[in-house]
N, C-alpha and C positions, 0 to 999 in steps of 0.2 A: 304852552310850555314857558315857562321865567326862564330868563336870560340866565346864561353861565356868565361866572364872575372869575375874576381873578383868585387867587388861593392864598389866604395870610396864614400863616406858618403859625400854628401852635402842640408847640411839640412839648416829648419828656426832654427835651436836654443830650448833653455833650455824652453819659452813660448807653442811650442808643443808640447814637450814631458812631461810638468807639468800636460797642458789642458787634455790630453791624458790615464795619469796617475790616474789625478781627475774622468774621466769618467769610469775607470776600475771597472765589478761589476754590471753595468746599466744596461748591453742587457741578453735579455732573453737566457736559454743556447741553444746550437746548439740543432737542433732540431734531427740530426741523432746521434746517439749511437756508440762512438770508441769500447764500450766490447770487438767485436771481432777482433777488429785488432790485430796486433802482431807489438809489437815497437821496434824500435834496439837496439839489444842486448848492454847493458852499459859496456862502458871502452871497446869496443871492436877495433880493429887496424880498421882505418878511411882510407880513399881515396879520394877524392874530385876529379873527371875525369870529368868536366861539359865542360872542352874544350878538348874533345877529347878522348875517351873511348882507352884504353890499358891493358894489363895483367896486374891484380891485385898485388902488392908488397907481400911477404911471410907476414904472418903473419894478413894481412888485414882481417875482416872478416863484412865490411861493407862499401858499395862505393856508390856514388853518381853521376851519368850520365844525360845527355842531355835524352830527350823523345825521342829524335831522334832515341839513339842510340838501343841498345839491355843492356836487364842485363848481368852482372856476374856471370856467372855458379856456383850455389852452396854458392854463398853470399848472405848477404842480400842486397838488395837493394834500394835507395831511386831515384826517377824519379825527376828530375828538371825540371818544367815549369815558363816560364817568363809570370806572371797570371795578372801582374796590368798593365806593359807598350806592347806595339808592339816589333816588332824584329829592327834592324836598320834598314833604311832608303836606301833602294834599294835591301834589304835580304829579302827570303821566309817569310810569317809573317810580313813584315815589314808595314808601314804608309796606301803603297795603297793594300793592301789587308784585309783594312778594311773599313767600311764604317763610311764614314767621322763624319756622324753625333754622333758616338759613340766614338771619339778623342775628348779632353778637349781641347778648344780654348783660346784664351786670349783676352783682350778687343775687339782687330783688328779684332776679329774674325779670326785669323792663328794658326793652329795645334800648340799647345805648347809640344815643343821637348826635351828631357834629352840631355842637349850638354854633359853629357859624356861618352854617350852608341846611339847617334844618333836615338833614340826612342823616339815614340808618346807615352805623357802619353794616357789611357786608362779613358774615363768621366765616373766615378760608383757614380753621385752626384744623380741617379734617380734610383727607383725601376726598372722603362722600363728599361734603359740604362745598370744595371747592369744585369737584367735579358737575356738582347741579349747579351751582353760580357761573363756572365758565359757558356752560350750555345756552345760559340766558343770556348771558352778553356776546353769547358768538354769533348768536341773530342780530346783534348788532354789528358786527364786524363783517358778517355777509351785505349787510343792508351797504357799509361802506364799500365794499367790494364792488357789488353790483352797480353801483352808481361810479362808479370809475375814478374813486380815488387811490390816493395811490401811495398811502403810508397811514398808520393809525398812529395818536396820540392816546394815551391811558392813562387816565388821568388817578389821582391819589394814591402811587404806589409806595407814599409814605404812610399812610393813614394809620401803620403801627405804630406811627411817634406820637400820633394825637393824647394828649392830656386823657382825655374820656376814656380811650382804649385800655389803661391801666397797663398795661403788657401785656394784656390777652391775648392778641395776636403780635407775632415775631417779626423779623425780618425774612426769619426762614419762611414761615407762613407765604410772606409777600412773595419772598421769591419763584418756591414751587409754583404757587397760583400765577407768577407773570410768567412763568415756562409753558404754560400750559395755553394762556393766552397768546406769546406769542409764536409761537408751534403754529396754533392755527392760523394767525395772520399772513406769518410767510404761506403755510398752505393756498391762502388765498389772491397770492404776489404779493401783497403791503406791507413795506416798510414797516419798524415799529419801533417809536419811538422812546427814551426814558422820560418820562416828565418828572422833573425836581430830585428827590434823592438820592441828593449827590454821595452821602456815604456808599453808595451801594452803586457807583459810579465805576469801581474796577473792576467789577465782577458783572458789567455788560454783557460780556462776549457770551457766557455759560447762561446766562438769563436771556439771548436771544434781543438782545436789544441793541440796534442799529447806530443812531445818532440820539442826541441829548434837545429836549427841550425844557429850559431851564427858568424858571422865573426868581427875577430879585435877585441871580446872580451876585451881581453887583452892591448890592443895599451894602452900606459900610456897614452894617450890624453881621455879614455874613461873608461876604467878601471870596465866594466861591467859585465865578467866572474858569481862571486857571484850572482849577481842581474839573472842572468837566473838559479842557480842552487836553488834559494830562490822559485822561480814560478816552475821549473822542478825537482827539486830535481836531481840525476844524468842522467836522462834521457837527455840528454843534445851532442852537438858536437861542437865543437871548431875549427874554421880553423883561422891560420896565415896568416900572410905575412911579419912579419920584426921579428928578432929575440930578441928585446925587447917585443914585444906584445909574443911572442911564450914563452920566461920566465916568463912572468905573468901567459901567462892559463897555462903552465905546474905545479904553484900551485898546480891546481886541476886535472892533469893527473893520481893521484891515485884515480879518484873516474869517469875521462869522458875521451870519445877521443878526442884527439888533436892531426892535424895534421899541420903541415908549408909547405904550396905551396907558388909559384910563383906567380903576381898574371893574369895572363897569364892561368893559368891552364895548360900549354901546355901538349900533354901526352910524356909519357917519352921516350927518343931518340931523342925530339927534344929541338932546341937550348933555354935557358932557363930554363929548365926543373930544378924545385925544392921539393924535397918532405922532409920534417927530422920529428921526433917523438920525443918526452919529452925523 
């Protein structure tokens, strides 16, 4: 399996994330109940190990790992599934192990691809199509379960902004489809995180979504930090990548965690290897 990476933002622009924004509030709330979950504990030491699981740093006391991998003994946990796109394009999960008809086409009728993660997007523009796509990623979500983690991350719940996407799929689209995922999650006790799209940041509550994991926050090109702690209050996590964006969220490193990787994730030992704390 190739290493997950960090996520570089290529979107349509300031027109979807308005549209997106204006919609916050419409959809009915999730229909499963977070009560019982248990959220990560706030301002607590972070880890971001989604390329490649390793001994925890002193002080850490909440990480973030591949489904693949196993938890961290005695921390808390959050499980990373890649829930909107496929895996790359000749990797476990990847284009052909899925069935075609559930891949998002383009006029030509050809799999339309994320050229920068070599992934199919995922078609959630139908109730069928989203209901057969949550089914496969809920085998995933049980796998997190079973292995005793204790919050999922879901990763690309923007992938309607993507350039490729054209608007084919909405924000609405996103949202039903992460209702439906995270229904099951709680079903399963686990947390469930938002990862990045922040416009779609005040309409958590009805989308079933817990606490914020946010990358790039900070980048002075985005300067978004506030705006997830305005929807999450501190319930919130912070990852870098350049140490301008890492000065911005440490702001607010007295009130969430923030950590500075790579964006590589690599785990530590190998070449690369970045981790620093506010």
């Amino acid at each position: 399996m190739s290493l997950n990476r960090s996520r570089i933002r290529t979107t349509v622009g300031t027109a979807v994330a308005c549209a997106s924004a204006a919609a916050a509030g419409v959809l009915a709330p999730a229909p499963a109940s977070a009560a019982s979950v248990a959220l990560p504990p706030v301002h607590a030491g972070f880890d971001y190990q989604i390329g490649g699981a390793y001994t925890p740093p002193s002080g850490v006391g909440v990480v973030s790992r591949d489904h693949s991998a196993s938890p961290a003994p005695g921390l808390y946990n959050i499980c990373y599934v890649n829930a909107f796109q496929t895996q790359r394009i000749g990797d476990p999960g990847g284009p052909g192990d899925w069935d075609r008809d559930l891949l998002l086409k383009d006029g030509d009728g050809e799999v339309v691809i994320d050229p920068d993660w070599d992934e199919a997007i995922l078609d959630i523009t139908t109730d069928a199509k989203r209901q057969s796509i949550a089914h496969k990623i809920e085998a995933q979500i049980d796998e997190c379960a079973a292995k005793g983690f204790n919050a999922l991350e879901l990763d690309n719940f923007d992938t309607y902004t993507r350039d490729v996407v054209k608007g084919a799929i909405t924000d609405s689209h996103a949202q039903t489809y992460m209702r439906i995922l995270s229904s099951y999650g709680h079903g399963k006790g686990l947390a469930v995180g938002q990862k990045n799209t922040v416009e779609l940041a005040p309409n958590h509550a009805a989308n079933g979504l817990d606490f914020a994991i946010a990358e790039e926050c900070g980048d002075p090109e985005w300067n978004e930090c506030s705006q997830y702690l305005s929807a999450f209050g501190d319930h919130a996590i912070f990852i870098e990548y350049t140490a301008a964006g890492m000065a911005n969220a440490c702001r607010y490193g007295d009130r969430v965690s923030v950590v500075q990787r790579d964006r590589d994730v690599v785990p530590e030992g190998h070449g690369g290897y970045l981790r620093k704390t506010c």
